[in-house]
C-alpha positions as CSV (number, residue, x, y, z in Angstrom):
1,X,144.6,164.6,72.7
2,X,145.8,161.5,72.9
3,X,144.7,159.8,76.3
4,X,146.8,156.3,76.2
5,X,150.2,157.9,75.7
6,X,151.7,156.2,78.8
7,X,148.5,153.8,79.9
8,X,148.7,150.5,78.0
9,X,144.8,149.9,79.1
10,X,142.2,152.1,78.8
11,X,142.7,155.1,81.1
12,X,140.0,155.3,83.5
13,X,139.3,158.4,85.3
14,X,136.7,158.1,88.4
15,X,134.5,160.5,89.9
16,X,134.8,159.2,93.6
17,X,136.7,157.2,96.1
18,X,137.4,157.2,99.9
19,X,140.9,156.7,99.8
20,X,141.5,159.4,102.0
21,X,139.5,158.0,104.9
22,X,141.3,154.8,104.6
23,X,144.8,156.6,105.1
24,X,144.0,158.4,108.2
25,X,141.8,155.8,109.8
26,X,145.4,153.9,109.7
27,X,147.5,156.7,110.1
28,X,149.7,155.1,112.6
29,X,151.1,152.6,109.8
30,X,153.0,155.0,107.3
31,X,149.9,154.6,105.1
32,X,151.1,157.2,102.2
33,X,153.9,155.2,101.6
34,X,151.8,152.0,101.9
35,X,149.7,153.6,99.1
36,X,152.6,154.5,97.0
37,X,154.4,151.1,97.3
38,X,151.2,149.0,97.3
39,X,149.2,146.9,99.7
40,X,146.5,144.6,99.9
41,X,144.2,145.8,102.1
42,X,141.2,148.6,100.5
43,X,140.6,149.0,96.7
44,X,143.2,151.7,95.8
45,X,147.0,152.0,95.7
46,X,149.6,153.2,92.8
47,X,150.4,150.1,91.8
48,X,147.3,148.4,91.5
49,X,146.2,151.7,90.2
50,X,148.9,151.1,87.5
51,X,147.6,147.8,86.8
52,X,144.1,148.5,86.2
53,X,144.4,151.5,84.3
54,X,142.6,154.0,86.7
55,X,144.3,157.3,85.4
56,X,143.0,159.8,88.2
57,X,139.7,160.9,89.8
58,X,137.9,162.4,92.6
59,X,139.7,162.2,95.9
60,X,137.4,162.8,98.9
61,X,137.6,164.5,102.3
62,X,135.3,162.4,104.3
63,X,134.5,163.2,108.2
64,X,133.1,160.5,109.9
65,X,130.2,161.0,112.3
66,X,131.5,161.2,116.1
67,X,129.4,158.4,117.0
68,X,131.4,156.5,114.3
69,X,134.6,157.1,115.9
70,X,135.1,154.1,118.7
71,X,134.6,151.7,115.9
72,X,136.5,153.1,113.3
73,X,139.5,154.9,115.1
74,X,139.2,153.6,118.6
75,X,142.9,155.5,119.6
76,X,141.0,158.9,118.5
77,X,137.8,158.3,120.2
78,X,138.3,160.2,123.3
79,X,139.6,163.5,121.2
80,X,137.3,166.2,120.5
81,X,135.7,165.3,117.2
82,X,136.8,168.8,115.4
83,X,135.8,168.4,111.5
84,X,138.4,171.2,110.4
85,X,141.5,169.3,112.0
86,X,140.1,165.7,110.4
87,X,139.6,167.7,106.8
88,X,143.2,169.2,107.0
89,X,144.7,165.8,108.1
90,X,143.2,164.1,105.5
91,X,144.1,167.0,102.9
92,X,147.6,166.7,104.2
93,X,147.5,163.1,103.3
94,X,147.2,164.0,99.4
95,X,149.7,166.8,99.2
96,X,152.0,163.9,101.0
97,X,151.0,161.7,98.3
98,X,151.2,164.2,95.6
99,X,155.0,165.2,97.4
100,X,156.6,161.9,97.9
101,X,155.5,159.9,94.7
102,X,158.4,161.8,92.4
103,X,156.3,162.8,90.3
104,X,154.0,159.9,89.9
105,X,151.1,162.1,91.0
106,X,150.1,165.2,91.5
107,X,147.0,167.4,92.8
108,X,145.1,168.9,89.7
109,X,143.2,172.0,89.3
110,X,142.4,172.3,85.8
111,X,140.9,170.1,83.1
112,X,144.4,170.7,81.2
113,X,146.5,169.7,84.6
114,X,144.2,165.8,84.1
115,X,144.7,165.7,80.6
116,X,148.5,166.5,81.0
117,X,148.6,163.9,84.0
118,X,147.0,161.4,81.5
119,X,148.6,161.7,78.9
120,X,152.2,161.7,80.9
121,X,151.2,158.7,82.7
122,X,150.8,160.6,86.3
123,X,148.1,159.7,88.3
124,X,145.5,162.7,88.2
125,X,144.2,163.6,91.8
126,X,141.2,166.1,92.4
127,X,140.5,167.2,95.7
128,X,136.5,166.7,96.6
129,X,134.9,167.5,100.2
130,X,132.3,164.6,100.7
131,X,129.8,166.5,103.9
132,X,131.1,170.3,103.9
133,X,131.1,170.4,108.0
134,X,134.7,171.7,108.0
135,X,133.3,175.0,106.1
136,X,132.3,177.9,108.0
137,X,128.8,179.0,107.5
138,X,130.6,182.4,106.5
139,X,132.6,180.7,104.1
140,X,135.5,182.4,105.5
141,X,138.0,179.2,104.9
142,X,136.3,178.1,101.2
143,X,139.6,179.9,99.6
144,X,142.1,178.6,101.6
145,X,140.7,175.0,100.3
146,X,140.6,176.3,97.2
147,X,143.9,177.5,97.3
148,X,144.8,173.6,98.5
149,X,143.1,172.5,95.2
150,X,139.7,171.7,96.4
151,X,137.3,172.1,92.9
152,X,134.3,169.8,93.7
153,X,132.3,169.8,97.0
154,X,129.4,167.7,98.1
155,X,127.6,170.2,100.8
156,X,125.8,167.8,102.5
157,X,126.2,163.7,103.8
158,X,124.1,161.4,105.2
159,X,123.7,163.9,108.5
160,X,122.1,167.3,108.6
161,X,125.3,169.9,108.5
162,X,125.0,173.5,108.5
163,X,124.0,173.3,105.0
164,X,121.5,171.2,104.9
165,X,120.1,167.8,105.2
166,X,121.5,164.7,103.3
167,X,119.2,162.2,102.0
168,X,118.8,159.4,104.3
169,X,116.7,156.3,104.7
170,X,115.8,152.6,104.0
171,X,115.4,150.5,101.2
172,X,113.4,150.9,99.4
173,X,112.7,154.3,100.1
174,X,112.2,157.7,98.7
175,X,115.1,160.2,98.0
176,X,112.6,163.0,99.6
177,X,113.5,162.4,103.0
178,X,113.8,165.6,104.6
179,X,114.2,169.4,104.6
180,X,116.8,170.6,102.0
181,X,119.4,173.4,101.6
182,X,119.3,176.0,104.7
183,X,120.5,179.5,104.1
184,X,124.0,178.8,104.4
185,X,123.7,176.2,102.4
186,X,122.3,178.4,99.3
187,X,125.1,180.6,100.0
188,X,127.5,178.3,99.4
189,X,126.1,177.1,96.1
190,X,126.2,180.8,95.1
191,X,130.1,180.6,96.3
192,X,131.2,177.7,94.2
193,X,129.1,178.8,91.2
194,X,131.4,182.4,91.2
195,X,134.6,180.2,92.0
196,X,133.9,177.4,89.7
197,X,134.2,174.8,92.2
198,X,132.0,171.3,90.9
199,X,129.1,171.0,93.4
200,X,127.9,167.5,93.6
201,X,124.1,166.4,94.2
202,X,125.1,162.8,94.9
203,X,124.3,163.0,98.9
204,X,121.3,165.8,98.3
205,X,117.7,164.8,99.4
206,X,114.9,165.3,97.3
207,X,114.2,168.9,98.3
208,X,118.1,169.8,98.2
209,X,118.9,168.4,94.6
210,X,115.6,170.5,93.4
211,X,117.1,173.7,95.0
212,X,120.9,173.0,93.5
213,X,118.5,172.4,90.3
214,X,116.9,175.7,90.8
215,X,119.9,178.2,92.3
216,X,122.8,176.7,90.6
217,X,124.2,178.3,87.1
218,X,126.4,175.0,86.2
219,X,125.9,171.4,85.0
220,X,123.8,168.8,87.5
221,X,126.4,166.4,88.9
222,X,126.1,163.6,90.3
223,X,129.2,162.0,91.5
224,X,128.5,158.2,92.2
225,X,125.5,157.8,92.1
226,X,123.0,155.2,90.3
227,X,119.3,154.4,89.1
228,X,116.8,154.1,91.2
229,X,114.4,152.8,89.2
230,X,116.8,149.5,89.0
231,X,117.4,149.7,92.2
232,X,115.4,152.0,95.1
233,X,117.8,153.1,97.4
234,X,117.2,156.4,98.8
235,X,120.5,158.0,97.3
236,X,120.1,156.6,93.8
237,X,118.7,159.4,90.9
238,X,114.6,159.1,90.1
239,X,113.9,159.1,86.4
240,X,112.7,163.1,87.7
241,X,116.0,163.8,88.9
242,X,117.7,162.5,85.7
243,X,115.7,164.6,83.1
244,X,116.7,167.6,85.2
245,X,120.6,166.7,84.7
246,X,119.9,166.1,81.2
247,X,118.7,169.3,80.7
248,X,121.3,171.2,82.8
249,X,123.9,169.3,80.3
250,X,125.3,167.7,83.5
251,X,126.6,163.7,84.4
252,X,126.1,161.2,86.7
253,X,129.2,159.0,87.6
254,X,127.8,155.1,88.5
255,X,128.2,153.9,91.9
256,X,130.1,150.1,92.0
257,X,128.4,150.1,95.2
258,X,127.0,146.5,95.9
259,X,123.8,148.0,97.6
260,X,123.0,150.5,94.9
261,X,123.6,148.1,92.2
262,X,121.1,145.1,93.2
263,X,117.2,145.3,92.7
264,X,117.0,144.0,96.4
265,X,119.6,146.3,98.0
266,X,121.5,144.0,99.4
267,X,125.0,144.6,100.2
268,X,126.1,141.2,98.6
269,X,129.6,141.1,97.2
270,X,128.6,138.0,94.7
271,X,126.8,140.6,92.3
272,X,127.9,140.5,88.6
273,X,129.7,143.1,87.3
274,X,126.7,143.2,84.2
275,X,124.9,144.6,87.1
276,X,127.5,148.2,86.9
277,X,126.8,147.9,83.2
278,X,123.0,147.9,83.4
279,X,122.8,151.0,85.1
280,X,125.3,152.5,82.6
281,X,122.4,151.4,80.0
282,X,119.8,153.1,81.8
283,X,121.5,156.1,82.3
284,X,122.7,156.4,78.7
285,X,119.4,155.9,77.9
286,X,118.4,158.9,80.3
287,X,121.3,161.2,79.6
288,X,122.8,160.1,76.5
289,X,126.5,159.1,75.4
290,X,127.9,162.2,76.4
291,X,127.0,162.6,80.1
292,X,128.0,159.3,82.0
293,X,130.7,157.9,83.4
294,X,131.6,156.3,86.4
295,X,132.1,157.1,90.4
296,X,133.2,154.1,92.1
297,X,133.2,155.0,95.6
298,X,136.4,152.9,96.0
299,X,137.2,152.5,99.5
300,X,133.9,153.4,100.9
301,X,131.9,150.7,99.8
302,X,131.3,147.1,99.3
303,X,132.1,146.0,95.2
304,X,131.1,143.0,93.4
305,X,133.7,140.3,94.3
306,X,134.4,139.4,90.5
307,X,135.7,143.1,90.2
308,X,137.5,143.0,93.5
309,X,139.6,146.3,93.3
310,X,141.2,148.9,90.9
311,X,143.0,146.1,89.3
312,X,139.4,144.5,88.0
313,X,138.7,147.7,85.8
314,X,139.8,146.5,82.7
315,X,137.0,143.6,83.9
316,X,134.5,145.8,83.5
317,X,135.8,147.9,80.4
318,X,135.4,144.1,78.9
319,X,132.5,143.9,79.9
320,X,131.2,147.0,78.8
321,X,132.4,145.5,75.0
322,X,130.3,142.5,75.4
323,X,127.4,144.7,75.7
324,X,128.2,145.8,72.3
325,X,129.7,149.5,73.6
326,X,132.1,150.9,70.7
327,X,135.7,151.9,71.7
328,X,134.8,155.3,71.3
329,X,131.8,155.0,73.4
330,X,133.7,153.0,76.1
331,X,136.3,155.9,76.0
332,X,134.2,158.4,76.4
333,X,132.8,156.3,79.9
334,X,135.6,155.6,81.0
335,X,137.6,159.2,80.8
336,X,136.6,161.8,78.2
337,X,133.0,162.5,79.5
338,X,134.1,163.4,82.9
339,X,137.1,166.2,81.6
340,X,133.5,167.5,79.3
341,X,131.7,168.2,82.4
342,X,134.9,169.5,84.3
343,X,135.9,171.9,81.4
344,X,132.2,172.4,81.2
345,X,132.0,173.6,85.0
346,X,135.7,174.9,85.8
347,X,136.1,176.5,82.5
348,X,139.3,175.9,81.7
């Protein structure tokens, strides 16, 4: 296959972003077509997308806390905070994206549906649930997600859900911070192990990710998340944690997040974008060329100011080349490892 058919950069495709939070937190202002015709405000739009080569990713479903809502959505504070409703809205915001680009992107459900969009120049859009609060305990709604294209699905958040408890805590701190998976939660690993959806262990807790390790039949991932040996935050991977996704044959996507970047945690936009590649060196020494890539988290965190946006991904690619990376190995970062583990756990 060749990836850079319509791309004159490096296609990038990215295992996480909050783009979908940012649309419906500003709902009022047309924001899909703000997305498709470009804007400056948040990390991600099509244009800028264009412009920095980002070929697709991982599009999340993100409820925020209630206790959240007066800051971030003052209008909708007084509503009843109803997780279902927020997770359609915000799915409704993709198949809008998906229906009034022309084209220019579609929802994907398939390894071959990315490497099609890729290779036609469309941007490539995978539906993820970041915090599964939306999702009966019975499961009795997973297929109709599945049926609106959701294939990956992080169970848990920050918060204890039904599922679970999310791994939680300052730095520098521990990721065993809690109880793990509840019965329900196990249940719903078993569910998206028979329907192929992606599970991902980038939120889990200690004693959840060691479950997932245990129950789950496909490949560890962890969506955007980094090392925590260079850097202790809670959420980042102990050298424990990666051994185990080594073995499973999974991949770890790195987080551009500021705070889980720096040695000191800070949440300090003048970090150098050498620090994103050091944690790709750890992890490739960890997991080998074959099982990293990259998770942003565009649009729900705080980046490096030198890589500012989408646009600064050829930035980074560059940099990646002055650390002596091949072009093959810099492809295989920067796309072909993440449709591996997808073919890997969708199977097709």
């Amino acid at each position: 296959m060749t990836l850079n058919t319509h791309f004159p950069l490096q296609p990038v495709f990215d295992g996480h972003n909050d783009l979908l939070l940012r649309l419906w937190l500003n709902e009022a202002s047309d924001p899909v077509s703000t997305f498709l015709n470009g804007s400056p405000e948040g990390h991600l739009d099509l244009p800028r997308s264009r412009q920095g080569g980002f070929a697709g990713g991982l599009f999340a479903v993100f409820i925020p806390p209630a206790s959240y809502m007066p800051k971030l959505k003052p209008h909708a504070a007084q509503q009843p905070h109803d997780p279902l409703a927020i997770t359609h809205q915000q799915i409704s915001l993709l198949q809008r994206i998906e229906r009034q680009s022309n084209g220019q992107a579609k929802i994907c459900r398939t390894a071959g549906e990315i490497e099609s969009c890729i290779e036609q120049g469309v941007l490539a859009m995978v539906l993820h649930i970041e915090g599964a609060e939306a999702i009966d305990v019975s499961l009795g709604n997973l297929d109709e997600f599945y049926q609106a294209g959701l294939r990956s699905i992080g169970p848990l958040w920050n918060l204890p859900n039904q599922f679970g408890v999310g791994v939680t805590g300052d730095f520098p701190g521990s990721p065993d911070s809690g109880d793990g998976l509840t019965l329900a939660g196990l249940g719903l690993l078993r569910a998206c192990n028979r329907k192929r959806i992606l599970i991902d262990v980038s939120h889990m807790n200690e004693k959840a990710f060691w479950q997932t390790a245990r129950f789950s039949d496909a490949p560890l991932v962890a969506t955007h998340s980094n090392a925590h040996a260079l850097c202790a935050q809670p959420r980042n991977l102990t050298d424990k944690q990666l051994a185990a996704i080594a073995e499973s044959d999974g991949f770890v996507g790195v987080n551009f997040g500021n705070a889980f970047l720096r040695a000191d945690g800070k949440r300090d936009a003048d970090t150098p974008i050498d620090r994103i590649v050091q944690h790709i060196e750890y992890l490739l020494e960890k997991l080998g060329e074959d099982r990293v890539g990259l998770g942003s988290d565009f649009d729900g965190i705080s980046v490096p100011e030198a890589l500012g946006d989408v646009k600064g991904l050829p930035l980074l690619l560059q940099a990646m080349k002055h650390a002596g990376y091949s072009n093959a190995l810099i492809e295989k970062l920067a796309c072909r490892n993440w449709l591996k583990v997808l073919k890997q756990t969708w199977g097709k």
